[in-house]
N, C-alpha and C positions, 0 to 999 in steps of 0.2 A: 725256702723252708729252713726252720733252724733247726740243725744237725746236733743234741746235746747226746745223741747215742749214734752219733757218726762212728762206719766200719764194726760195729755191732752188727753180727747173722744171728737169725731170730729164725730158728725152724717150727710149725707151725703144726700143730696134729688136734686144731681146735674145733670146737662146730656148733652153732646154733648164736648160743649168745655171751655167757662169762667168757667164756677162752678168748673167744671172738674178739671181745670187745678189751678182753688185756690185750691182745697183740699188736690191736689195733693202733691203742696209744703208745705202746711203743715203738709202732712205723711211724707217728705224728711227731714223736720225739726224736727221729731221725735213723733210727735201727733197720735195716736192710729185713725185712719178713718174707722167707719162704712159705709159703700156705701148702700145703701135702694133701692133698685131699684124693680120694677114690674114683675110680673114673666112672661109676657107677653111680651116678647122682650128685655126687660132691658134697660137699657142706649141705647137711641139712636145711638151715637157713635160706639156701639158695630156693626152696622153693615153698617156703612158708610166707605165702604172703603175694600178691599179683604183681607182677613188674609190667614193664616193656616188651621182654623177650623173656622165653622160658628160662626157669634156673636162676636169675636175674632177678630175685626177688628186693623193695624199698630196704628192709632188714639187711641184706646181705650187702648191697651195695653201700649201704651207707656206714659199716664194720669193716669193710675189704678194700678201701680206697689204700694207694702205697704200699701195695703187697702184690708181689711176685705168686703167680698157681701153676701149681706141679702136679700133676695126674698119676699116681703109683698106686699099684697093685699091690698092698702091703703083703698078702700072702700066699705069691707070687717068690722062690727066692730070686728072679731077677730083679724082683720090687722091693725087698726086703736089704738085697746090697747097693742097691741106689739109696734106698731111704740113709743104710749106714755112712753111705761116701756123704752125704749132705750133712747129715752130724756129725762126722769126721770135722769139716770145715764151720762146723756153728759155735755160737759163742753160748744161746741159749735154746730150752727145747720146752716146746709148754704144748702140753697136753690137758683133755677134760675129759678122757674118757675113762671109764667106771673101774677103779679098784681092778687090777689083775690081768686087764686087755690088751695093755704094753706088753705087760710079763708073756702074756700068751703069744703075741706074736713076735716076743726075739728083741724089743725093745726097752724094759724095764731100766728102773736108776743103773743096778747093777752091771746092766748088758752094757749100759751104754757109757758109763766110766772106762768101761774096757777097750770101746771107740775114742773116746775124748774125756780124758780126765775134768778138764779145766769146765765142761759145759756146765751152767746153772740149769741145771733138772726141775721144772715148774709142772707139777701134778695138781692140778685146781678141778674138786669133788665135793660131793654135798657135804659129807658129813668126816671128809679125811680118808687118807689110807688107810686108819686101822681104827679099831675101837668095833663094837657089836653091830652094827650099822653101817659098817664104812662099804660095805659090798651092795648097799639099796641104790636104787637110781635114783637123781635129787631134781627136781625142776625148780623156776621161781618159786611158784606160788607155793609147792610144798616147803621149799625152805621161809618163807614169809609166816605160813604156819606156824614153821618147827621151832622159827625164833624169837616167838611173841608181836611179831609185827602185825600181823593180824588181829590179835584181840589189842594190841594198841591204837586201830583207827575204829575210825566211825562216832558214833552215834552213844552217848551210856547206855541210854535207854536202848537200843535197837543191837542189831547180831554185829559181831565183827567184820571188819570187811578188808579186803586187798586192798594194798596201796596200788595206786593207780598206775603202776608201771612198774617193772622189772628189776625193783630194787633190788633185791638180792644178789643178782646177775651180777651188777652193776655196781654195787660195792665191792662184790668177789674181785670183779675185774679188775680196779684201779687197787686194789688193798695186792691183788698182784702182781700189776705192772710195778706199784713201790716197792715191794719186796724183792723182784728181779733189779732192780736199780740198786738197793744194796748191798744185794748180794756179788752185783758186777764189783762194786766199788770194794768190796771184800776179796775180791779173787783180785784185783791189781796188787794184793799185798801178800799173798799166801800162792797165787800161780795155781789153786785149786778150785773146783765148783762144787755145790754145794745144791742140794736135795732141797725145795721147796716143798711141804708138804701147807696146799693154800686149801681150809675147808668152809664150804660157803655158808653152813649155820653158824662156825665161828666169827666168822668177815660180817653176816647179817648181826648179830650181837655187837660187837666192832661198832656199826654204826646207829646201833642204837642205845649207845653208850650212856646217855643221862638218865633213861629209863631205867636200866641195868642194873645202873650207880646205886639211884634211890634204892629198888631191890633187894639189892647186896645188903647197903647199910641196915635199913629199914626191916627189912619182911613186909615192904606196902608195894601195892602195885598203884598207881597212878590212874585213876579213872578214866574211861577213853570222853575226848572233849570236843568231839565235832572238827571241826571248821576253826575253832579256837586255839589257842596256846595255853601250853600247861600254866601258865604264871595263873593265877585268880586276881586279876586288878580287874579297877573298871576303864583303865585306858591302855586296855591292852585286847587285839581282839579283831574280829570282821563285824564288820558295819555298811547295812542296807544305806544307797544313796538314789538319786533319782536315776543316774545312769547303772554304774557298775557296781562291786563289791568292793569295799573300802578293808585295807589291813592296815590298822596300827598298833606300833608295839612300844607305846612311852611307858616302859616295865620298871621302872623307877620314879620316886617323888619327883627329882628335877627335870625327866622328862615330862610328867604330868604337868607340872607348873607352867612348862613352855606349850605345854598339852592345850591348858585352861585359856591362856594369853591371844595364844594363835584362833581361837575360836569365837577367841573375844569375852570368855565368861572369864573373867579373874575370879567370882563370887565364890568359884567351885574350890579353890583352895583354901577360902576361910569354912564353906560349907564342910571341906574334908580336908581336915589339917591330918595333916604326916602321921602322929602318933593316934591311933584310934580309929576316927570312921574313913578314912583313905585305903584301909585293910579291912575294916570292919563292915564296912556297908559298900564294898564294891559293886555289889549287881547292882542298887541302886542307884550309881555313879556309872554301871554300864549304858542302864536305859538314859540315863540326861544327856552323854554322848551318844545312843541311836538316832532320840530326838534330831540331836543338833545335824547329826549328816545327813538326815532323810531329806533334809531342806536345800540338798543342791547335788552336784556332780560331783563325781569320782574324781574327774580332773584336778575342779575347782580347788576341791579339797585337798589331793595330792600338792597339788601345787604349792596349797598354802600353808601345809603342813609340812613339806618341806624344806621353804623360805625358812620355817622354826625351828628347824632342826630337828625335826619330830621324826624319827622312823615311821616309812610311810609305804604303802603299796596297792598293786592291786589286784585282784583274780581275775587273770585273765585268760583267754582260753588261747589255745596253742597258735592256732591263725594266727591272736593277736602279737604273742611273742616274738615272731620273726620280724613286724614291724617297728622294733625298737631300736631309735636313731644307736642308742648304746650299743646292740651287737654291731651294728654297721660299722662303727665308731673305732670299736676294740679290733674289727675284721676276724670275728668268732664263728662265721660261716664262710666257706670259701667255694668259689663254684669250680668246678672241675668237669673239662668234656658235657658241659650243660648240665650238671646235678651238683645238689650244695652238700655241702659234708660240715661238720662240726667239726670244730678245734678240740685240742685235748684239755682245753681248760685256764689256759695261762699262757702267758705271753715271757719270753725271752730276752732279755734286755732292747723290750719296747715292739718286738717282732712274734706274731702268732706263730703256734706251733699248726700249721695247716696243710691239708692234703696238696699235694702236689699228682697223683696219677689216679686213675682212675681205678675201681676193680676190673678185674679179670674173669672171665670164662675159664672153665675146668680147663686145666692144662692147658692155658697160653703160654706158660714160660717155661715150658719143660724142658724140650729140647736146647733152648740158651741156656739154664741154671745146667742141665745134664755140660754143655761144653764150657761153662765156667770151671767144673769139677773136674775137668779134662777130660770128659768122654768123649771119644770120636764118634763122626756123622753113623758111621759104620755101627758102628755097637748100640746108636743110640737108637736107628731104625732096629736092626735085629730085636733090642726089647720092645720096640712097636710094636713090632710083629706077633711076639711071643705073649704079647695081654700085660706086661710089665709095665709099661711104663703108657701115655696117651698123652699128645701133644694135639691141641684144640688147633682145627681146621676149618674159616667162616663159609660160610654158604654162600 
């Protein structure tokens, strides 16, 4: 695995899915990740969803690979001065839990500068630590809501709808795995850490930046356009074929031209020359390319369209995605202890950033991270005992 946040400690107070899914990447990027979680169900996640084994949920396994789990009693003070001795030794601390539940249990920015100056403080919430709102609970889909993403898909004619996955979350999360990356690179020069305050309406805004743009500029909101791309060309767009859904996006004259060649109509660029009916009569110029690809395969087509240089794709459903020679190629899924995990995205001078261990059960690594910290055997059972601390024992 490649190590670009090698000896990087990453303390962990995340659960469900943004937090989760920043920490993640950067255990993928090589950051040593503590996971803190309660011994009283643990991570959310862990049971959202049917696994294998209880607790063990596709969700949480597939977020928790390369991460150490530590079972603590946060309101507990035996639980409370382990959590501190682990931030004591961390470099970052990223939480998601709701405006003021740190502060309440003894961990807030403030407390914890008083532990360890240097840590980068990563608080990621729906709507921020402060402002009129900052104290509401945020989930995806209410932020998808909150930030126009919703009335941005679907249908004109029809109701707004969810994009079809957890964007929010998921923006949130890599918008703060980057933000802890430069903030680390900030503290190599100042020897200080620095307050993340990551809010996930603003992270969903973030990536839905062209929308926004127009917005801002304009006072126009954008019509929502289906299945389609905002451009209005007519060689631009999904397209019915005998097998699959065709995506092409020749969003420009000189891609149309290679557009018209590749299909074999040249006629179409004297029919729709550049200045006038090539903008002016698009839908008309949409239906003459339906025509043309209803008359054969997805592949066909793909194929031939990209010999053109034509930007080319195609709707496929998730099954079909794992079968593409490409991820294999790039080694963007890595299998681990018999489950495949996802890369974080990029590859490393030529080498994926990929899991190397498996998730963990509630407090498998309590008792090792407790004698990293230097706790002896001795002290580490007595907070056993006393509900402090839980160290996972297999059946």
């Amino acid at each position: 695995m490649v190590s670009l946040l090698d000896g990087v400690r990453v303390v962990d107070f995340t659960h469900v899915h943004a937090g989760p899914l920043c920490t993640y990447q950067l255990a993928l990027m090589g950051a040593e990740v503590v996971k803190v979680e309660s011994p009283d169900g643990g991570d959310q996640m862990r049971s959202m969803g049917v696994g294998d084994e209880p607790l063990m949920s596709p969700g949480f396994l597939g977020q928790s690979a390369n991460k150490r789990c530590i079972a603590i009693a946060l309101k507990t003070p035996g639980g409370l001065e382990v959590a501190k001795e682990i931030i004591a030794s961390a470099d970052v601390l990223v939480h998601n839990m709701r405006p003021g539940t740190m502060e309440r249990l003894g961990l807030g920015v403030d407390a914890v500068r008083k532990i360890n100056d240097r840590v980068i403080y990563c608080a990621i919430s729906g709507y921020g630590q402060t402002g009129p709102k900052a104290e509401r609970p945020a989930l995806d889909h209410l932020m998808q809501g909150e930030s126009g993403m919703f009335d941005a898909t679907g249908f004109a004619e029809g109701p707004a709808v969810r994009v079809g996955f957890a964007v929010a979350d998921a923006s949130t999360a890599v918008i703060a795995s980057s933000a802890i990356c430069a903030a680390l690179y900030r503290r190599d020069k100042t020897n200080h850490g620095v307050f993340l305050d990551v809010s996930m309406l603003e992270c969903s805004l973030t990536v839905m930046g062209l929308n926004a743009y127009g917005y801002l500029a304009t006072g126009r909101v954008n019509p929502r356009v289906g299945p389609n791309p905002l451009a209005r060309s007519g060689s631009v767009g999904t397209f019915a074929t005998t097998t699959n859904t065709l995506l092409v996006n020749a969003n420009n004259y000189r891609l149309f031209e290679r557009l018209a060649a590749a299909v074999q109509c040249p006629e179409l660029v004297v029919e729709y020359p550049r200045d006038g009916a090539y903008a002016e009569r698009w839908q008309a110029l949409r239906q003459r390319f339906a025509g043309l690809f209803s008359t054969n395969s997805a592949d066909h087509w793909e194929e031939v369209l990209a010999e053109a240089g034509v930007p080319v794709g195609q709707v496929r459903h998730l099954s079909e995605v794992f079968e593409n020679p490409q991820l294999d190629y790039r080694r963007a899924v890595t299998d681990v202890a018999g489950r495949r995990h996802l890369n974080a995205g990029f590859q490393v001078d030529g080498q994926p950033t990929a899991a190397t261990g498996a998730a963990e059960h509630i407090g498998e690594s309590t008792f090792q991270v407790l004698k990293e910290l230097g706790v002896g055997n001795e002290r580490a059972e007595e907070l056993a005992r006393r509900g402090a601390v839980f160290q996972y024992a297999p059946k």
